[in-house]
N, C-alpha and C positions, 0 to 999 in steps of 0.2 A: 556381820558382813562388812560395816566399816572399817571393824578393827583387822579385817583381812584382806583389804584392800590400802589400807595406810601400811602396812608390813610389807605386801607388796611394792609400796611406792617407797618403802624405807630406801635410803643407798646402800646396798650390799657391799658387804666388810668382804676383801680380801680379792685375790685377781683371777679367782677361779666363778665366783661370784657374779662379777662384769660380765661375763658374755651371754649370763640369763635377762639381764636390765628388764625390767618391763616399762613401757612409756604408757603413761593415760594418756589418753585421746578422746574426746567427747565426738561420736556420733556425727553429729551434725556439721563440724569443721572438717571430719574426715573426708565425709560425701562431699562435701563442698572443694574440697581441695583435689579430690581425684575426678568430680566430675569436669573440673575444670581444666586439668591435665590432660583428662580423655578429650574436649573440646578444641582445647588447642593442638593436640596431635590429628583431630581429623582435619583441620582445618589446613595445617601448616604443610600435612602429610601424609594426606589423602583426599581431601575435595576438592581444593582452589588450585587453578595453576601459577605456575612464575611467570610473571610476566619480562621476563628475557628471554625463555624459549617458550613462554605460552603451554609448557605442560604439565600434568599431573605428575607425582612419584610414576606412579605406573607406568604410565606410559612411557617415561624417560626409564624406566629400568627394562622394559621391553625391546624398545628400541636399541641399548645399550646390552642386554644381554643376547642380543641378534647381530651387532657388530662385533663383540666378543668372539661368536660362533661363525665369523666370517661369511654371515648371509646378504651380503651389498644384493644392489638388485642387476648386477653380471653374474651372482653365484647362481648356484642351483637352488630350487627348492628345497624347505626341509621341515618334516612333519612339525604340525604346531602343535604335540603333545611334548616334544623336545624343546621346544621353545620356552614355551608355561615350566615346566620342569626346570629349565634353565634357569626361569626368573625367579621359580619358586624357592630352588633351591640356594638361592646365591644373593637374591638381592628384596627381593619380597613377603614375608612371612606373612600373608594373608591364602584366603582359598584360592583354591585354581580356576574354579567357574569363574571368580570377578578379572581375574586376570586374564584369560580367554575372550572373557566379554570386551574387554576393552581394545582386545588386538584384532577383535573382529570389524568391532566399530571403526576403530583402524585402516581396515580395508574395505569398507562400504563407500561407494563411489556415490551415494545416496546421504551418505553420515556425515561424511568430509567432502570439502570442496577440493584437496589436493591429498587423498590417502597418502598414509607414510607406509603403509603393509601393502605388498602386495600376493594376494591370495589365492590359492589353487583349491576349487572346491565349492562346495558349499558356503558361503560367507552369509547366508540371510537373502532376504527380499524389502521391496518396500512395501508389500505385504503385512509385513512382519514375520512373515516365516523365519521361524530359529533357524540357525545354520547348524550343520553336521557337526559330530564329535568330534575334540581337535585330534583323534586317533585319524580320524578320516581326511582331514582339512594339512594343506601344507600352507607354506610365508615365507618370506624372505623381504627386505625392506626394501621399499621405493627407490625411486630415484632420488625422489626429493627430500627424501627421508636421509638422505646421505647428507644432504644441507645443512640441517641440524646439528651433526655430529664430525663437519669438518674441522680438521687441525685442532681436534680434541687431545692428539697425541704430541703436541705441542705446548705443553702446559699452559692452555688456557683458561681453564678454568681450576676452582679449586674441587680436593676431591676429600672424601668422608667415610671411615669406616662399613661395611654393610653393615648387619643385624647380627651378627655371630662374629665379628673382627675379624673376620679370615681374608676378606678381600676389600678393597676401595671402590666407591661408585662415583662419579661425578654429581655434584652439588647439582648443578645445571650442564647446559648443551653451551655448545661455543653458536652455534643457530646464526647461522648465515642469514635468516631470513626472518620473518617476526611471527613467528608461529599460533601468537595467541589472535590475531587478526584472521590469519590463513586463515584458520580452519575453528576457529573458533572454542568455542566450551560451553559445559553444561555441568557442574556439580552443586551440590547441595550439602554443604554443613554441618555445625550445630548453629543456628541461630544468626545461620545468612547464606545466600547461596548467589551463584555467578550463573548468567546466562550470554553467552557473549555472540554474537553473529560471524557466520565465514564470509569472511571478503575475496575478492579478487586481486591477484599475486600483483599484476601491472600498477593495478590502480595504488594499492598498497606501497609499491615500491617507488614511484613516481613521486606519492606524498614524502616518504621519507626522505625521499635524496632531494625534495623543496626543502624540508626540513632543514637537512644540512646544510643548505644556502642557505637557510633565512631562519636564523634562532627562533626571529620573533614572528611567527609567525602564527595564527590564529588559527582555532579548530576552522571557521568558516573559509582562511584559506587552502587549508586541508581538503576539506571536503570539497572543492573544484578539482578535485584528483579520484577522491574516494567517493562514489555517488551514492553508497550507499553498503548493506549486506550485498552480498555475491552467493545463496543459495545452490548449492548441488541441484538442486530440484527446481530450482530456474523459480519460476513464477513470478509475480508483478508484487512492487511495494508502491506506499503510494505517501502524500508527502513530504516532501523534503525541510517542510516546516519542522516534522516530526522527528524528521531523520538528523537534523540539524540540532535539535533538542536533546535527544538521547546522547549524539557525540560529544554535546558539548558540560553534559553532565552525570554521562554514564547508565542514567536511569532514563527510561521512558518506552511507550509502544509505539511498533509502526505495522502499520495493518499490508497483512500477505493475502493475497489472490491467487486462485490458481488462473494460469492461461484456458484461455475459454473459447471457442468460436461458432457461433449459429453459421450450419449449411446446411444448403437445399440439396436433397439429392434429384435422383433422377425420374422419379414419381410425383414430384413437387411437395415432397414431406419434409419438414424442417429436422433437423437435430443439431445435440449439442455435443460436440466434440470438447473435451479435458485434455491437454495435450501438455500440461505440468502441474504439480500440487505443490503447496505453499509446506516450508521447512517442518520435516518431522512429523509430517502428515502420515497416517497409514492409509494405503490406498484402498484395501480389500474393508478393511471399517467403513471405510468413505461409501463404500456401491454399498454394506450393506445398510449404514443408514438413511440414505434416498432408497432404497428398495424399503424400508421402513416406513417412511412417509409415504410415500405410495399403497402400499397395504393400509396403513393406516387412514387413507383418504384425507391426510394431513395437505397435500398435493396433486392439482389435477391436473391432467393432458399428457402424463408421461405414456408411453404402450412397453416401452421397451428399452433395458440398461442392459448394458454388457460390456466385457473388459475387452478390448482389443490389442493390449499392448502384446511388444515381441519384440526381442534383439534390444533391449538394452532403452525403445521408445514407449513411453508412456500415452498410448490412448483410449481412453472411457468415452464408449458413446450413447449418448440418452435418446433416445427415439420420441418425439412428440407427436401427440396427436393431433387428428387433419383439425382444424379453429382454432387450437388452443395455441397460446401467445407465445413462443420461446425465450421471450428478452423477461418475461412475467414470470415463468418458469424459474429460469435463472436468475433472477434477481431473489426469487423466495430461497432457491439452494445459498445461494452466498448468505444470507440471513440465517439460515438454519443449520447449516453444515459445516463442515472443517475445508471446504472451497474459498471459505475466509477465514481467517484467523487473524491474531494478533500476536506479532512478536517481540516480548518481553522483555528489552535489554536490560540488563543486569550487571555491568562490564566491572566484576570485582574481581581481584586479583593480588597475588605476594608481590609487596615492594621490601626486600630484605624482611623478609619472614612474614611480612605483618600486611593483615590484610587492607585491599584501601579499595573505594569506588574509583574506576579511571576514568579519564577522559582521551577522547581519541588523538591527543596530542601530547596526553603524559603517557602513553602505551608506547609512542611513538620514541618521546625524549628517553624509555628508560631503555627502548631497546636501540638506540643509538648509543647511549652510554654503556651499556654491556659490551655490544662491538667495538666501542672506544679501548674499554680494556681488553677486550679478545686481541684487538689486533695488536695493542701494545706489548702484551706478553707474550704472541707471536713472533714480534718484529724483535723480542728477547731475550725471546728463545733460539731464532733466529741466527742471532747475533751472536751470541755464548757458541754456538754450533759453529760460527762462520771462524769464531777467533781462534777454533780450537783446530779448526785445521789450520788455518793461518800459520798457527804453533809449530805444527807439526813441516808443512811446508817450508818455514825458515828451515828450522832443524835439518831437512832434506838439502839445501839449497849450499846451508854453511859445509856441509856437507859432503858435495856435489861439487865444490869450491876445492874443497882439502881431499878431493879423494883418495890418492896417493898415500899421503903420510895416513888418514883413515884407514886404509887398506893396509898400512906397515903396523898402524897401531892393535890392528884386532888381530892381526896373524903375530904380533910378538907377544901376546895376553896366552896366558894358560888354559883361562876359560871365558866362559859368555857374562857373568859378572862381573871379570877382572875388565875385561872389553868395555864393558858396560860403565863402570867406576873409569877407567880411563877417558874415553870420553866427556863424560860429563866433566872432569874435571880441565882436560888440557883446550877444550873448545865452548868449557860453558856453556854446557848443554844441559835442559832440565831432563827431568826422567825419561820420558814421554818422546822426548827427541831423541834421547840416545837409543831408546828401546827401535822407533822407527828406523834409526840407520842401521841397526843390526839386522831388525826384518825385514830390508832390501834389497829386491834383488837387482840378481848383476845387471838384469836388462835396463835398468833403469841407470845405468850409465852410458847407453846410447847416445847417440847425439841429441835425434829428436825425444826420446825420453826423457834427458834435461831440458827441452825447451817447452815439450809438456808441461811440468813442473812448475816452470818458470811464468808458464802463462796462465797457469793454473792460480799461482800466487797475485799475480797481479790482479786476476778478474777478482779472487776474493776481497782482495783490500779495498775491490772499486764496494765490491755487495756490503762489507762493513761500513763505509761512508759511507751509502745510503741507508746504510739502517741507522748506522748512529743520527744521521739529520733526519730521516722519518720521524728518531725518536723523541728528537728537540725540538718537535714542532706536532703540536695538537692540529692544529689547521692541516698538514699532511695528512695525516691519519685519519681524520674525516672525509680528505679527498679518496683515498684508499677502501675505504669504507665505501661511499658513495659509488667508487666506478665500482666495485666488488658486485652493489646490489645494481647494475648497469647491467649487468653481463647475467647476475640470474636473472632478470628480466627478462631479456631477451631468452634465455635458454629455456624459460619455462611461462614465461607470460601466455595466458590465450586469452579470446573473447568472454565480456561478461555475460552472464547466462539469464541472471534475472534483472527483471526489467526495471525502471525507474519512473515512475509518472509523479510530475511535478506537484500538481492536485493534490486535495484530498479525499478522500471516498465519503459525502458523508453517510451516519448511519440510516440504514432503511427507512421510512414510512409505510405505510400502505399503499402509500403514491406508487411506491417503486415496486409494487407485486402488482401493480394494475397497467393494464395493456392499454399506450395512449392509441387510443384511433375515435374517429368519429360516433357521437353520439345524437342524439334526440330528447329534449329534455321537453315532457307535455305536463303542464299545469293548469288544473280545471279551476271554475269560478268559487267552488267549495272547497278548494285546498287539497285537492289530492296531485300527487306528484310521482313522476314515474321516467324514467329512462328509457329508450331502447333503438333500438337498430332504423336509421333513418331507410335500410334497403328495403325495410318490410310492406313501403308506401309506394306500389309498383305506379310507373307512371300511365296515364291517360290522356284520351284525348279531351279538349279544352270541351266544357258544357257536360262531362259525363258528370253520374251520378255520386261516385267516388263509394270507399272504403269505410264502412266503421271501423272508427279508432278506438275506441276503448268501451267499456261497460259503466257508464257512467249513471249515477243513480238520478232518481226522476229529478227534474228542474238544474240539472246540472249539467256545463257545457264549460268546454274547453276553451281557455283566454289568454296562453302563452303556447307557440309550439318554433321551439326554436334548437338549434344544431352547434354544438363544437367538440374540444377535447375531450374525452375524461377525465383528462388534468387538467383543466379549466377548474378557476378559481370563481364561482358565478355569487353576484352581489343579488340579494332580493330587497326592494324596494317596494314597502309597504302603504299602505292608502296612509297613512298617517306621518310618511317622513323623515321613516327610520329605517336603514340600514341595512341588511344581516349578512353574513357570509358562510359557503359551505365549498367543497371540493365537487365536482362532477359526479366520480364516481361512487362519493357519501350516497349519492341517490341510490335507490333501491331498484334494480333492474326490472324491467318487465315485460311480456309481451304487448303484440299492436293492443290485442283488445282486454288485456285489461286494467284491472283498474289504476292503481299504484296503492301508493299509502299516504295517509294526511301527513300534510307541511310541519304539522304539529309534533310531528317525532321528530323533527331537524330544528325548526326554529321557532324560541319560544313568544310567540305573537301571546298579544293581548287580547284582552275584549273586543270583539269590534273591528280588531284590525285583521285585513287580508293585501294580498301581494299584489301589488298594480304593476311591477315592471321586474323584468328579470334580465343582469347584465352579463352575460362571461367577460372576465378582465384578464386580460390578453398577456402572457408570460412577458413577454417582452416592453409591455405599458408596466408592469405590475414590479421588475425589475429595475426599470430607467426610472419611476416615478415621476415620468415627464408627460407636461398633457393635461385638460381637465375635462369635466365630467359635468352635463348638464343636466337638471331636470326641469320640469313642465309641469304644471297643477291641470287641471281641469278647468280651472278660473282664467287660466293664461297667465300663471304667472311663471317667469324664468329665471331659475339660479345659475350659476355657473362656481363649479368647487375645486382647488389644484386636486390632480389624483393622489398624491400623496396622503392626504385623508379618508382614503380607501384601501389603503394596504394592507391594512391590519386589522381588521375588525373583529370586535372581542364576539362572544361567543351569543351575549347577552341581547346584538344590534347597538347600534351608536342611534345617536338624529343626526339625519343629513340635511333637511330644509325643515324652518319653523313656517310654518302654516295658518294662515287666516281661519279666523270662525267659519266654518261653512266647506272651506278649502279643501281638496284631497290630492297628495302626489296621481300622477298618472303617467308619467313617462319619464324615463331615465336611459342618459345616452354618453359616451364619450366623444368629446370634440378636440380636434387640432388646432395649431395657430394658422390663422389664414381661411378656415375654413368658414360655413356660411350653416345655417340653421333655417329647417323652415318647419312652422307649425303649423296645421291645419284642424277644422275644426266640423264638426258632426253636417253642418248645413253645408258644408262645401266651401267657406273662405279659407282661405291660407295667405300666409304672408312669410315672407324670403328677409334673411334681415343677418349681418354679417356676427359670428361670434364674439369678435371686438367689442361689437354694440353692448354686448354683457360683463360688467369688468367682473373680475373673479371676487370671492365672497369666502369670510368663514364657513364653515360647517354649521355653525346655525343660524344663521342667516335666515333671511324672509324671502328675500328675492325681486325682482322687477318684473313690468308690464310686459309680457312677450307682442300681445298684439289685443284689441278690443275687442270683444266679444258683446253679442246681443244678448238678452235676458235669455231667452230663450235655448240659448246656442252654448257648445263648453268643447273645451281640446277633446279630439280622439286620437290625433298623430303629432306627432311630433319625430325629424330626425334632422342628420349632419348629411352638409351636404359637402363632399371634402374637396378640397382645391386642385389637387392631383388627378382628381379622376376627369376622364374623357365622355364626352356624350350621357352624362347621368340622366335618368329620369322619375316622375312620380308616378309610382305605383299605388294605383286606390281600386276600394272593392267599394261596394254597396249590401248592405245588408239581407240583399237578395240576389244577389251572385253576381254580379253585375262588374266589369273590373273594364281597367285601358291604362296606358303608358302613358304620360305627357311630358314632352323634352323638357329639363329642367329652365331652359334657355327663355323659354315663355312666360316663365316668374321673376319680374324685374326684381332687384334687391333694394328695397326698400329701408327706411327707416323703424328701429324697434316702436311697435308702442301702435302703429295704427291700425288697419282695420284692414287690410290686406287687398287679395282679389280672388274672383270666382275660380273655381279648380275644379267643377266638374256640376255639371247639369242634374240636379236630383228632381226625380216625379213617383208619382206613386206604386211605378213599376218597379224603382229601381231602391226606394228605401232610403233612408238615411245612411250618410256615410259612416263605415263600418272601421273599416284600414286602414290606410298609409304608407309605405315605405317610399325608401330613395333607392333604385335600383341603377346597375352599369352592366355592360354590356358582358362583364364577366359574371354575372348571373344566368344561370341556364335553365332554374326548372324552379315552379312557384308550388307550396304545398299549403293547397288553403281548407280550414278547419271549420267546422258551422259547431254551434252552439251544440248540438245532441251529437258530437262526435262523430259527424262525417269526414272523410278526408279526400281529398282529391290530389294527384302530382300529374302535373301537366306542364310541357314546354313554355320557356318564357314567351318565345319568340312567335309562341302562339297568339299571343296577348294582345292586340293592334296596338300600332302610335295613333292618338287622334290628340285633337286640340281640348285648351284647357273648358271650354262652354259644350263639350260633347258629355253624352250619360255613360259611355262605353258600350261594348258587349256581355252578355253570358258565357261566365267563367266558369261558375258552377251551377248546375241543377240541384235544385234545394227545396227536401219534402216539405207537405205542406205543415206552417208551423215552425220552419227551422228557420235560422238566421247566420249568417256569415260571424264567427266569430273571433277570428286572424289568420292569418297565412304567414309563410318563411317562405324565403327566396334561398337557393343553391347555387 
């Protein structure tokens, strides 16, 4: 085998021999060599476009084998199996279905933001419905499609063999306009691919012609022209951070929304109206994967999805059901479905063959330099045109001068070359001029015939000086340029479609699939915890017996019942000091009567330790991190903490106040500057004393003297009493239902640290003090809770004002054995 492979590679004697040569080749250099031949022909000449007209081979042989066929868009239509044929046969040797495919996308008013085809027929849906055979389908090209391939016939650009040398195709488009912006691109390679966004014509052309005033001029000042992608299919981008990133480095995502609107109809049923979808979306996938989730029970509250579009408008409308949240709804669909997406830019493109990532101001500088030399070798091509009749026009004029003896000279000649050879010799005439005075006719020695002539001559030599100084001056040409894209502006500019929101969207939580509305958050003395609808606690008159609230197991009684968002951020503060934080709606929903679930699945408490105070921290405190936060021991002792040391609380609890042997947190509250604190205490003292009095403290801190306490006696209330508010008062129970109002105005403001004054008449009727708050006159309805889960809601204003040495009245009726265990105020 060697020895027949070495004979093979001998150099063959003799010249008959030569034309069998065999070359070795190893395998592996070959595939290498060709498969890299095939990479750069898809690359160069079939996936990427040029970025001077922004297209594919295809497309530009399309187009260009539709100008050939005289199909402008004032021609008539003509079937698109003649067209493909055309392209196929003359300028593209690949199949015809990718060719069709391409002229179709062409004319999808869906695909492109300014189709260059315009199509008779079947073109597709945003469905995705295929379109008809192109036997059935007719085209003929745009309007704007004409843009592209103006004063092509003016040697402006260069041109290149087809694939069989039988005819020439243009290299590129002379493209009046910047086509890989318009309307953007989408191909795919070997081993890179381009994804580029459609802009809108105005904004585009506005940037460019800053451009040509201002070389230097910055993507960022670009983009106060170009706000963004210009979508066919409209919908909301969001970002300009993002969008500002991508332009300025070719690569990056900007997140697409479709248009969206919750309405009520006339039932009082909510739905969601889709009235655009984000680029490339297919609609009819879109309904059937929300009809997916639905079925699947992946989503609830929808009853009812259907397509309503017609004439060319897109509407989907969702039907929600009677409770269920439509902002919750739709926040889960943009999470899950193609109603958001993200779009990919990719902005790669041929700079002289080779491919490069662009930026939205090298896309810009190269297609000004394209038109630099379009219009140059227009204005000389122009010019070569102008001089040549110029030529001819003297020739007429010298001509028109000697007509006489011209007239005696061709009537003495034998023939029309002897005529011919005479002239040019006796008046120095080149060819070209003697041939035109021969083919003149007599009318053109008229009078005004001559002055035709004459003025004809002159206007040309005015249009040669100005081409020749367009041509001596770059700075012209740019101005030419510039008014050119002035006037397609205007002749094709419209409104931008998809929208711009400066923001940015960020991604979901669970936050954003939960409906913010009022909640009920009840926390029993055993740690169980539960949610639920504060409308469930129908109101009553003052002394009834009230509602069981929950099922609560023996020796167990409820010790927090308090109301805010579901997006409330709630801090739990434990007998020991510490900390914890959860979300609202983290709790576990449940009805009035039962139980919930222990604290212990949410936060991981220790031994021993249970929840003495439960805060919601107010989106707008928890944003400004402006403000601090007091708590209260049971000893009386007072911390005071910036809230900025509650914004963040790890998972685990922090310590919020260090605590004396003996000591336990017992109440925790947020205070203003300005504002005043008062604490009260089981025997009925309280003492009034300003927030200032407590200067702020680290987080672990011990704390100060709120007010003196007897051995006997420990904090049960504690709250703020705020500077703003009008007519405040103390609101107190008694452990055996017993409650009254007392104007705050009757609690002098004393100094921190003493020993306060009486707040309310206790005897044996009425039990030791149970409660506390600071109410105002925007509170309307009190909901107070006893220890075995009674609940009672009854008017505030039921509640008498009496002075601070009275016991009150009966708020609530309370079985034998029960005990007042807290109330909320509404």
């Amino acid at each position: 085998m060697a020895q027949e492979t070495k004979k093979e590679n001998e150099e063959p004697q003799g010249e008959t021999n030569r034309a069998h040569k065999v070359i070795s080749q190893g395998i592996t250099e070959e595939m290498k060599a060709s498969y890299i031949d095939y990479a750069m022909s898809v690359i160069t000449a079939r996936a990427l476009p040029d970025v001077r007209d922004g297209l594919k081979p295809v497309h530009r042989r399309i187009l260009y084998a539709m100008h050939e066929l005289n199909l402008s868009h004032t021609s008539r239509f003509r079937k698109s199996a003649a067209v493909v044929g055309e392209v196929l046969g003359k300028y593209h040797p690949h199949g015809d279905i990718a060719v069709y495919d391409a002229m179709v996308k062409m004319a999808q008013e869906f695909s492109y933001r300014y189709p260059l085809v315009m199509g008779q027929g079947n073109f597709g849906s945003v469905d995705g419905d295929s379109p008809a055979a192109m036997r059935y389908t007719e085209a003929k090209m745009s309007r704007i499609a004409g843009e592209l391939l103006h004063d092509i016939e003016k040697e402006t650009v260069d041109w290149t063999p087809n694939y069989d040398k039988t005819k020439n195709e243009p290299v590129v488009f002379p493209s009046a306009v910047p086509g890989l912006l318009l309307n953007g691109t989408l191909g795919i390679a070997v081993g890179m691919a381009t994804n580029i966004p459609p802009h809108n014509l105005s904004e585009v052309m506005s940037a460019t012609m800053h451009l040509i005033d201002e070389k230097e001029a910055t993507n960022e000042d670009l983009l106060t022209f170009v706000k963004g992608p210009d979508f066919p299919t409209a919908g909301i981008i969001y970002n300009v951070k993002d969008i500002a990133h991508a332009y300025a480095t070719g690569r990056g995502g900007v997140l697409v929304r479709a248009e969206t609107e919750i309405v009520e109809d006339k039932n009082g049923s909510f739905q969601i109206v889709v009235s655009s979808l984000p680029y490339r979306v297919n609609k009819a996938e879109l309904i059937i994967k929300i009809a997916g989730l639905v079925a699947g029970k992946k989503i609830e509250g929808i009853k009812g999805l259907r397509d309503e579009s017609a004439r060319g408008e897109l509407r989907v409308v969702i039907d929600i059901k009677g409770g269920a949240q439509p902002q919750s709804i739709l926040n889960y669909l943009f999470k899950h479905t193609d109603l958001e997406t993200m779009f990919h830019f990719n902005m790669l493109g041929l700079i002289d063959g080779v491919p490069q990532t662009l930026s939205l101001k090298t896309i810009l500088e190269e297609f000004i330099s394209h038109r630099e030399i379009v219009v140059t070798r227009r204005t000389e091509f122009e010019l070569k045109k102008a001089k040549a009749r110029e030529h001819i026009l003297l020739g007429l004029k010298k001509a028109l001068d000697h007509i006489d003896e011209i007239i005696k000279l061709i009537k003495a000649s034998k023939d029309a070359t002897t005529a011919h050879a005479g002239l040019i010799k006796k008046y120095k005439l080149s060819k070209l001029q003697a041939t035109a005075i021969l083919e003149m006719r007599l009318q053109k020695l008229a009078g005004l015939e001559q002055q035709k002539i004459h003025d004809e001559l002159v206007e040309i030599q005015k249009t040669i000086g100005e081409l020749e100084t367009l041509l001596g001056s770059k700075a012209k040409i740019r101005g030419v340029i510039k008014e050119e894209l002035g006037l397609i502006k205007e002749k094709y500019g419209d409104e931008r479609r998809t929208k711009v929101v400066k923001s940015g969207v960020r991604s979901f939580s669970a936050e954003d699939l939960i409906p913010e509305e009022e909640s009920a958050l009840v926390l029993t003395q055993r740690g169980y915890i539960k949610r639920t609808n504060p409308k469930e606690y129908r109101p009553q008159k003052r002394g009834g017996v009230g509602v069981v609230d929950l099922n609560t197991k023996e020796e167990d009684f409820i010790t927090t019942f308090l109301t805010t968002s579901t997006h409330s951020t709630i801090l739990f503060f434990s007998n020991k000091g510490k900390v914890y934080q959860t979300k609202m709606f983290e709790i576990p929903e449940g009805r009035r009567a039962t139980r919930g679930k222990s604290i212990m699945n949410f936060l991981p408490l220790s031994e021993g330790e249970y929840i003495t105070s439960v805060v919601p921290f107010p989106k707008g405190l928890q944003q400004s991190k402006e403000g601090s936060l007091a708590m209260v021991t049971h000893n009386g002792v007072i911390k005071k903490v910036a809230v900025k040391n509650f914004t963040d609380v790890r998972r685990s609890g922090i310590l919020a106040i260090t605590l004396k042997k003996g000591d336990t947190l017992f109440s925790a509250f947020f205070v203003g500057r300005g504002d005043d604190i008062i604490v009260v205490t089981r025997e009925g003292q309280s003492i009034r004393f300003k927030e200032k009095d407590v200067r702020e403290m680290g987080r672990t801190a011990g704390g100060v003297r709120a007010l003196k306490l007897l051995k006997s006696d420990e904090v049960m209330g504690a709250d703020v009493i705020e500077h703003e508010e009008k007519n405040p008062y103390l609101l107190v129970m008694s452990e055996k239902g017993h409650g009254k109002k007392t104007a705050l105005k009757e609690y002098k403001t004393q100094a921190r640290g003493g020993s306060g004054i009486k707040t309310v008449k206790l005897t044996e009727k009425t039990g030791k003090l149970m409660v506390a708050k600071v109410v105002t006159e925007s509170y309307n309805e009190i909901i107070a809770v006893s220890k075995h889960g009674q609940v009672i809601r009854t008017q505030l204003s039921e509640i008498p004002k009496l002075g601070r040495q009275t016991q009150g009245v009966r708020v609530m009726k309370l079985r034998a054995n029960d005990r007042v265990a807290t109330f909320i105020c509404l």
